[in-house]
PALUM-239862 format. One record per residue: z, x, y of N, C-alpha, C, O in turn. Coordinates in steps of 0.05 Angstrom, whole numbers, plus 5000, padded with zeros to 4 digits. Each point is the difference from the previous one (the first is absolute). Layout:
REM residues N
ZXYZXYZXYZXY
...
***
This chain:
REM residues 427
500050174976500049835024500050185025501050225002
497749655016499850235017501950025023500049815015
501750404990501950045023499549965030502049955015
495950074994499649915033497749825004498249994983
501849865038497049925005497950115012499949975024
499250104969497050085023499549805019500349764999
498850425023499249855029496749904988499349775005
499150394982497849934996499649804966501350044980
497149825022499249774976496650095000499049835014
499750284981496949924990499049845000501349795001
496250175000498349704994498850014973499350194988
500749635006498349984971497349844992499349785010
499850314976497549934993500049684994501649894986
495949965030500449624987498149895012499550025024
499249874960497749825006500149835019501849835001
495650185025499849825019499949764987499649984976
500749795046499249694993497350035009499150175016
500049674974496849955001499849895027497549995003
503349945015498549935021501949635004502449974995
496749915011500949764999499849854966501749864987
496550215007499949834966502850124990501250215004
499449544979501950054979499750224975497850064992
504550064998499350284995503250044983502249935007
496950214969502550014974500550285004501550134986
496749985040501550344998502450035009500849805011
500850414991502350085012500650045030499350215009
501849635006499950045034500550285001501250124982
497649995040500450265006502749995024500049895022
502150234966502450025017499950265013498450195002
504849705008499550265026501850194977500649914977
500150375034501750184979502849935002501750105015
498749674961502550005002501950144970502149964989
495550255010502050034972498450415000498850095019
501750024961498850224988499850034970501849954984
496550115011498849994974499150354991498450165010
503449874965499750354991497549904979499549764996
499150444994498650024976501549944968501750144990
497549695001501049914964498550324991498250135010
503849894962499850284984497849944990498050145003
501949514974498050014987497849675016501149835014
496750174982498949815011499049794974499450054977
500849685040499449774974496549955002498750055021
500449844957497149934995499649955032502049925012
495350125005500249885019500449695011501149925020
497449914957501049794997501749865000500349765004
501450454988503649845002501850185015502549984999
496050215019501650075018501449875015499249805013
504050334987502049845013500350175027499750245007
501149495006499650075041502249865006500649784990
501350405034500849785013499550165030500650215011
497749534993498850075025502549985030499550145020
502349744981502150045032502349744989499449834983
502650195028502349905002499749855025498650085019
503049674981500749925034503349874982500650004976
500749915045502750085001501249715016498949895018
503650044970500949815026503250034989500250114978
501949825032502749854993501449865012499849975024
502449864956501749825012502550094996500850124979
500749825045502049984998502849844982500949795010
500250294964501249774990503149975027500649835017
500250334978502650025018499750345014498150154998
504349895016499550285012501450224980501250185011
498749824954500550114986498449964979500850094979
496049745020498250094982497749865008500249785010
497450364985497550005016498950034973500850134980
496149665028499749884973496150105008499249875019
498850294970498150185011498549854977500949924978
495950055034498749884988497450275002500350175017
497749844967498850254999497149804991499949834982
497550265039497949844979498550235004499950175018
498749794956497850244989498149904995499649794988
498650405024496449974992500450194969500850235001
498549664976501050134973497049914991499749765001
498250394992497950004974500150124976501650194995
497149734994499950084971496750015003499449775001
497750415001497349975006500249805023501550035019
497249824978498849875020501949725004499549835017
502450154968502049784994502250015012501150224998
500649565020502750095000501950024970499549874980
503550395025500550004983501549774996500049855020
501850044954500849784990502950055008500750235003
501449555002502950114995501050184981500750235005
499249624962500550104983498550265002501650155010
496249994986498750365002501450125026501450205001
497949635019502550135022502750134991500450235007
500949664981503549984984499250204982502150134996
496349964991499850144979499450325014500650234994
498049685025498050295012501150125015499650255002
502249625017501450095027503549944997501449844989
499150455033502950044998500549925034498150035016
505049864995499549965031503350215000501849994982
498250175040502350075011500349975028498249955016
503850084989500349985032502850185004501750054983
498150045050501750155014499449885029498049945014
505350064987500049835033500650255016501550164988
497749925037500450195007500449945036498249895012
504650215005500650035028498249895013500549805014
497650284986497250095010497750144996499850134979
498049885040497750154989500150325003500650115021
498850034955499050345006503150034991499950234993
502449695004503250044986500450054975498849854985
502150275007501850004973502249814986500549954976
500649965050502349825003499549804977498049885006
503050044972499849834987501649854999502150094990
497949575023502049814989499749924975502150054987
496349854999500149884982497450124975498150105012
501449904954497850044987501249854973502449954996
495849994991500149904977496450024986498050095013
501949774956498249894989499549694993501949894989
496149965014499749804993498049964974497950104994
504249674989499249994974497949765008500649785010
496050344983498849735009499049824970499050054978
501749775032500149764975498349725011498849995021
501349804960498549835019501749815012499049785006
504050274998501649925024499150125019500049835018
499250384991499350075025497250074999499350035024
498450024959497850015008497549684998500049844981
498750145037498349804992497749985017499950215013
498149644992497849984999499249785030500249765000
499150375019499749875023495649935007499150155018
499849764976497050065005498950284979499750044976
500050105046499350224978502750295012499850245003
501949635000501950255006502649974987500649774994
500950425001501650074975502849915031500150125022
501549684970502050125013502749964985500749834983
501150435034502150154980501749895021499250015023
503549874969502849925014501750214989499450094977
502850025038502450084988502449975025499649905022
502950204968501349905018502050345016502150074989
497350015023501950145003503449945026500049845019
502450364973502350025010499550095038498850215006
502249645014498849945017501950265008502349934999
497350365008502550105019500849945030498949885019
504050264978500449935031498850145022501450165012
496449814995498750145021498749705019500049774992
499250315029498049805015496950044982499049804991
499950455006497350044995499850234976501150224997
497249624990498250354970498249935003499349815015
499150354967497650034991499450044964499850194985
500249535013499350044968497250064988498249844999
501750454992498150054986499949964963501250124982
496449585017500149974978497350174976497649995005
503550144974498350184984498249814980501649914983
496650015014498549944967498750234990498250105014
502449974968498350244978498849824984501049774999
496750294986499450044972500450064979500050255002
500749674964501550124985498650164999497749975007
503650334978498350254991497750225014498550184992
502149685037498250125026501450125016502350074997
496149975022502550235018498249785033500650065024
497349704968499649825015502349825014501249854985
499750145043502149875013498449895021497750075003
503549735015498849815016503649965015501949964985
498450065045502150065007499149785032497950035013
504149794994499749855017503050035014502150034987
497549955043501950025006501549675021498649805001
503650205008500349765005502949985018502350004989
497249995040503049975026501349754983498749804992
503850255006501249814998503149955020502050144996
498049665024502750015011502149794983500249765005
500650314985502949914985502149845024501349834990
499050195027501549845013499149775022501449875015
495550134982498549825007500149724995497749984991
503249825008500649744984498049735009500049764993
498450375025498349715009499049944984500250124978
498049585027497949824978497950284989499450064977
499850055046498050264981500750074981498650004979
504050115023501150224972501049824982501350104982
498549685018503149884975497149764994500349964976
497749925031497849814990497950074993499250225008
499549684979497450014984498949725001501049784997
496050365010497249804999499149974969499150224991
500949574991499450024981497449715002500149795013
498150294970498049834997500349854973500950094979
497849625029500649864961498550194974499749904978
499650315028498850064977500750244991499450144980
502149875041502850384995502250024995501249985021
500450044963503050074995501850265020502449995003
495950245009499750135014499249955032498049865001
503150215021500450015025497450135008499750234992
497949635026498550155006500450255019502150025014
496250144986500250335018498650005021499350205011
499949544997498349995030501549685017501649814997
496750305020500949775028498949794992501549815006
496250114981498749785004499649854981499750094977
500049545031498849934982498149895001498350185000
500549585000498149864992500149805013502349925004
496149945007501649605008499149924981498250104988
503549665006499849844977501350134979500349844982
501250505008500050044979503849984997501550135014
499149694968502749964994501150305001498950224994
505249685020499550304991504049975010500949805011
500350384982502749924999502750195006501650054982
498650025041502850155008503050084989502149915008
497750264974502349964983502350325013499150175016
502949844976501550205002500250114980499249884981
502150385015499750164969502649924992500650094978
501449755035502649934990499549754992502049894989
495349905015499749724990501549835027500950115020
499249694975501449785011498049925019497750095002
503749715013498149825022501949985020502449964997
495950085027501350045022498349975037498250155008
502949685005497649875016498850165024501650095015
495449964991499250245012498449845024499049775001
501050425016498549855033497550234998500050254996
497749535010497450165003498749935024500149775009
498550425005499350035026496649975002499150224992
499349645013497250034994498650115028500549925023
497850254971498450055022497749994997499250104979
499249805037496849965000498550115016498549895016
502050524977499150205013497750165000500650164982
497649895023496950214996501850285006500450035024
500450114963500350295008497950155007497750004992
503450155025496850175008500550244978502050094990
495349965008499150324986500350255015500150045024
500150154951501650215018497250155011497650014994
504350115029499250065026498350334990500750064977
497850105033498850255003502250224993502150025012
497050154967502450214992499750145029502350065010
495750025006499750075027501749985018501250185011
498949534995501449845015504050095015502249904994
497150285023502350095000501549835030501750105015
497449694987500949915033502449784987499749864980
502550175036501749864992500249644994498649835011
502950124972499449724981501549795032501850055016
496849774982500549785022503449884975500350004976
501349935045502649964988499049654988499149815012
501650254960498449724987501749675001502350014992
497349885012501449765007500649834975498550004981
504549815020500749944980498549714984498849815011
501750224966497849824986501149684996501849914986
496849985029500949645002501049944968498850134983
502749745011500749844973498149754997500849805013
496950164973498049754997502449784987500449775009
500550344975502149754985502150144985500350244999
501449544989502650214982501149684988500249785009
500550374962501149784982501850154986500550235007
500949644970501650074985498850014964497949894994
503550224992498850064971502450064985502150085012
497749884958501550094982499650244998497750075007
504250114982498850154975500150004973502049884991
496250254991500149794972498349894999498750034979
500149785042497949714994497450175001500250225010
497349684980497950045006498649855025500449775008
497950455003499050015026498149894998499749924977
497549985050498250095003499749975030501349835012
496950375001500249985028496050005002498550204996
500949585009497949895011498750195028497650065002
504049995013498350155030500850275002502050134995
494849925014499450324993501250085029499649865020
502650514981501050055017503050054989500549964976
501350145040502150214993502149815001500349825016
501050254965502949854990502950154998500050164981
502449835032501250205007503349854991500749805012
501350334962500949754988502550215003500150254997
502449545012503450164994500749904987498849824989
503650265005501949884999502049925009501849874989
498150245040502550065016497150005026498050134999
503249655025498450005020500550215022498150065013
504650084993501150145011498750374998500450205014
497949744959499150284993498350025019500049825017
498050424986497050055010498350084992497850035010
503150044967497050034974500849804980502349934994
494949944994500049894977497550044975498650194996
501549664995497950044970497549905020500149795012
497950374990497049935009498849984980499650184984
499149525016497749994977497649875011499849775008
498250414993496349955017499149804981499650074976
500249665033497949784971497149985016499349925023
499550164960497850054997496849874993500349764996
498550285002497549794996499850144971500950224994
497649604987500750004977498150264983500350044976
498050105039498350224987501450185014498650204993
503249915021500550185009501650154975501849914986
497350305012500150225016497150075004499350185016
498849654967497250065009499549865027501649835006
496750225008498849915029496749934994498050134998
502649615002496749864994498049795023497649945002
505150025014499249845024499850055016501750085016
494549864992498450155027502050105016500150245007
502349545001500550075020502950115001501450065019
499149944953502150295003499450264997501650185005
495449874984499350174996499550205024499850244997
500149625027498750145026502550225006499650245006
502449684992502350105011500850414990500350195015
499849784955500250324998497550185010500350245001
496349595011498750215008500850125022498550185009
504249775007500650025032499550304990498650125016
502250074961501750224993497050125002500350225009
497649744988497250124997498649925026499250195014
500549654993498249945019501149865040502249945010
495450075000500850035030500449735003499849824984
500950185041501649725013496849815007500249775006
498450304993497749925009499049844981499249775004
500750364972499349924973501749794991498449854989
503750065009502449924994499849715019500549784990
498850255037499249775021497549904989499649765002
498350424986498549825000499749834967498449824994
503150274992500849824971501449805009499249784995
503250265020501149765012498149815006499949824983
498750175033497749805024498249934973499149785007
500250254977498149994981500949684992502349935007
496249894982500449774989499749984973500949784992
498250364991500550054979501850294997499350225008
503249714978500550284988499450234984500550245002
498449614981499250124973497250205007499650244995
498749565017496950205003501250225022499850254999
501749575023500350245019501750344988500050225010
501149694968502050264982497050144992499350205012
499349684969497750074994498650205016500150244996
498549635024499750145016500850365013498850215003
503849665000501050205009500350334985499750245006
501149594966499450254976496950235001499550245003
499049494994496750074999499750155019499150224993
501249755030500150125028500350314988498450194998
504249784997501850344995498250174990499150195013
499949734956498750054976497150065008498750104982
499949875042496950035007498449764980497750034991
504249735006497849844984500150074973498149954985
504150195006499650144967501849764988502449995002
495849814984503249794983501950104988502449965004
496150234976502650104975501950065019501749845006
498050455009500950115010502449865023502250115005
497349725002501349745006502449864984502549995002
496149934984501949904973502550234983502249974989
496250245018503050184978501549995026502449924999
496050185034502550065016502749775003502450075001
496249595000501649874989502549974983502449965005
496050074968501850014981502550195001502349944993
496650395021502250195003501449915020502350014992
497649885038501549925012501249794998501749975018
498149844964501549745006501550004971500649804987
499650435008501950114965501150155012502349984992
497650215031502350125006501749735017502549994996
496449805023502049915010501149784980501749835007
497350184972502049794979502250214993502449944994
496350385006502250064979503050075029502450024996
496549985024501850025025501649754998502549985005
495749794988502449724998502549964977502049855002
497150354972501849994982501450134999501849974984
498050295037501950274999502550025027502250114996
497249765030501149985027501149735010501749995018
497049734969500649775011502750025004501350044980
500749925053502349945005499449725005499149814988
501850245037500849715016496749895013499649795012
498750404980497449945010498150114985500750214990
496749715004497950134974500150265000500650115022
498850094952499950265000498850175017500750225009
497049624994496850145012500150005034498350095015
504949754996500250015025502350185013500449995024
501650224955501450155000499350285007497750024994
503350195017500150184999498550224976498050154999
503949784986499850084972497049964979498950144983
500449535032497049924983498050115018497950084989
502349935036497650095015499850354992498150134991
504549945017498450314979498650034971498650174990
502249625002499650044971497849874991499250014977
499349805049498249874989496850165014497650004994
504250155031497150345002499950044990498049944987
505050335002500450264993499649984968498650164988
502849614999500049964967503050054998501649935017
499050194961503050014992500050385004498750204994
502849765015502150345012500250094969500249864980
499550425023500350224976502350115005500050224989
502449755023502950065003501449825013498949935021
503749954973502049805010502250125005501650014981
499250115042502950114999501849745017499049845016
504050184976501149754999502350175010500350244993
501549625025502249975000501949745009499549774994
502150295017502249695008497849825009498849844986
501050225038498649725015497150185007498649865015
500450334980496750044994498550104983500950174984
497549785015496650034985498050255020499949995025
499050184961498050185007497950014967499950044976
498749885045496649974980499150195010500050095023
498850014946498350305010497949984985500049924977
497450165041497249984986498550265005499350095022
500050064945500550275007497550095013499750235008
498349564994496950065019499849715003500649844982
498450095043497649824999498550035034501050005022
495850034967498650195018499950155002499450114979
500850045041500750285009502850144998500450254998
502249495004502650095002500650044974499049914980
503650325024501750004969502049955013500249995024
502049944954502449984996501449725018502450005003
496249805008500549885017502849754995500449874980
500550135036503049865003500149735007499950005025
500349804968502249835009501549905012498849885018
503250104984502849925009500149745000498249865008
504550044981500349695003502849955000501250084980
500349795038502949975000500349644997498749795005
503450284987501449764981501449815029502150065011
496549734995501649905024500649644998498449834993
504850155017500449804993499649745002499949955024
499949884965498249805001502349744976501350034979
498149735040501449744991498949834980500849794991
497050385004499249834973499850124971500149864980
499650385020500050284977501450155011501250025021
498450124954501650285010498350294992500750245001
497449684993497350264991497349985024497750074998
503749825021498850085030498450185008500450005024
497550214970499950195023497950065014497849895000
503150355016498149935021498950325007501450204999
495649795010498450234996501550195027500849875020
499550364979500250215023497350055014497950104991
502649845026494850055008500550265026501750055017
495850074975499150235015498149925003498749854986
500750325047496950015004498450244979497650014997
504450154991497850194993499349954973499650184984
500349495009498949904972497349965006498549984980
500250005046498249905006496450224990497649944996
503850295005497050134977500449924972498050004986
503749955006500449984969499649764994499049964978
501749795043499549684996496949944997498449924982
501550155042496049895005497850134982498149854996
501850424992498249984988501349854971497950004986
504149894998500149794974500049835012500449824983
499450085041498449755006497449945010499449785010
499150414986497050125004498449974980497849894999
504350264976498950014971500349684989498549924983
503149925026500449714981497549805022500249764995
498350295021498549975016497550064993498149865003
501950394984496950105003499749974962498150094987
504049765003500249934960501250294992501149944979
499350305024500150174995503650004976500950184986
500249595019501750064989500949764972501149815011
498950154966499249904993501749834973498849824987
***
């Protein structure tokens, strides 16, 4: 088991999504894990993958914290099964002070069985429970190996232990999960049910807003933020917890338990294809990140959406269709995979976090600590080694907030990968 954490995680190898079509490959995540070489390798056909970890927990009390782990797990081209999961893979964990420390509060092994492993879509997810210490804040780094490999997959995960709001102590569970989803969002229309990891029912105040967030602003953009004004309440009701949900209107939902707090559980309900983007006219919105204000005015004014998108592609492309069509498909797959990786309190593809990622692609280094993120991309263009920065800032509806650091001197490194997704070059 390993004694410290590293500041750095790797990226790993994983198949893009196809574009907007539906697609049984593996989302391509960001590096949330590292992956060594296996001694011996299986038929390629039944090569086993686990492509990234994502991470969430609940609070049971302020003496045990209850960590849910989901895995992208293949077996070839298949996800793997619970049961081959339980057979193939070992999980350890070490809670540790903090990042880059030695300091260890807490380590153990988890015996995985099919009490705690099971089968969410196509992702493996693992519960266990660990001993909450007395600190405000760790950092639990959880281990999966492979039996008989020297193959590990290592995710890491802030946890504040003396945190007690609706965030830390509730879970979003859907009718068709036994397991707490790991994202903000759901669906309209899709049932879905607020539970605590201690059970019971208990009555919660929800706040509705019927907000357009704006998209994020130019990593450039270094002129100070206009002081943002507070957000009207559209409506507010009351709810069980325990009962099953459904919330009909699309827009941000912000739930306590305690009205006195100032953060609560944010949950984005959503139009029902999302995280894909199929509609003309949501579609217009992530080109702000590629194209001029000019262009953008005149899709607006257009009376059809659809031809005028058309258009606009064709335009780019010199009249080349294909060439049209893949740039498509690559751009509106990275901003799906931006909607499934960043969605907070507002879509992925309008964050910080999705607008780089839906240029740049996914960063080849993640260094992490308390409250920031540094993405490192070790070329693109002309630049090497390029940076990041993203700080963790607080916010009343999540708590995985953050927000880009911008320089002007991103601006050689920005414009020509937005040159190349312009001229098809990137693909």
């Amino acid at each position: 088991m390993r004694t410290t954490l590293s500041f750095y995680i790797c990226v790993l190898t994983a198949s893009v999504l196809a574009g907007c079509a539906s697609s049984n490959k593996p989302m391509k995540q960001l590096p949330e894990a590292q992956v060594r070489p296996t001694q011996q390798s299986a038929p390629i056909n039944e090569e086993l993958s686990l492509i990234a970890i994502q991470s969430k927990y609940l609070l049971k009390d302020t003496t045990q914290t209850k960590v849910y782990l989901y895995v992208d797990a293949f077996k070839g081209k298949n996800p793997i099964s619970p049961a081959d999961f339980i057979k193939l893979y070992n999980l350890n964990y070490v809670i540790y002070s903090d990042y880059g420390t030695r300091d260890r509060l807490g380590y153990g092994n988890v015996k995985l069985d099919s009490s705690n492993v099971s089968q969410v879509g196509q992702k493996i997810v693992v519960s266990y429970d660990i001993k909450s210490p007395d600190k405000e804040y760790g950092v639990l780094l959880s281990e999966i190996s492979q039996t008989g490999t020297l193959k590990k997959v290592l995710n890491d995960l802030t946890i504040r232990f003396k945190k007690q709001g609706v965030n830390e102590t509730y879970g979003v569970y859907t009718a068709n999960s036994s397991q707490p989803l790991q994202r903000h969002y759901i669906n309209s229309n899709e049932p879905f049910t607020l539970k605590k990891a201690t059970g019971g029912s208990e009555q919660l105040h929800v706040y509705y807003y019927n907000h357009d967030f704006e998209a994020a602003g130019s990593p450039m953009n270094i002129a100070p933020k206009n002081v943002s004004k507070s957000l009207e309440v559209d409506s507010s009701f009351t709810i069980s917890s325990g009962q099953q949900l459904t919330f009909t209107k699309e827009g941000l939902y912000n739930i306590f338990a305690d009205t006195t707090q100032s953060e609560g559980l944010g949950v984005l309900v959503v139009n029902e294809r999302f995280p894909k983007m199929t509609r003309p006219q949501n579609l217009l919105g992530p080109l702000l990140y590629m194209s001029t204000n000019n262009e953008i005015n005149e899709i607006k004014k257009a009376e059809d959406y659809k031809k005028a998108l058309d258009k606009y592609w064709l335009q780019l492309m010199n009249g080349n269709a294909p060439l049209a069509q893949q740039s498509i498909r690559s751009f509106y797959g990275r901003v799906e995979e931006a909607n499934q990786l960043f969605t907070t309190y507002k879509e992925g593809w309008k964050t910080d976090k999705g607008m780089i990622y839906i240029v740049l692609g996914p960063p080849d280094k993640v260094q992490r600590s308390k409250d920031r993120e540094v993405w490192t991309y070790d070329q693109r263009g002309n630049a090497q080694n390029v940076n990041f920065t993203f700080n963790r800032k607080n916010n009343q509806f999540v708590d995985d907030h953050y927000e880009l650091v911008r320089y002007a001197e991103y601006q050689p490194i920005w414009y020509p990968v937005v040159e190349a997704w312009r001229n098809g070059s990137i693909r």
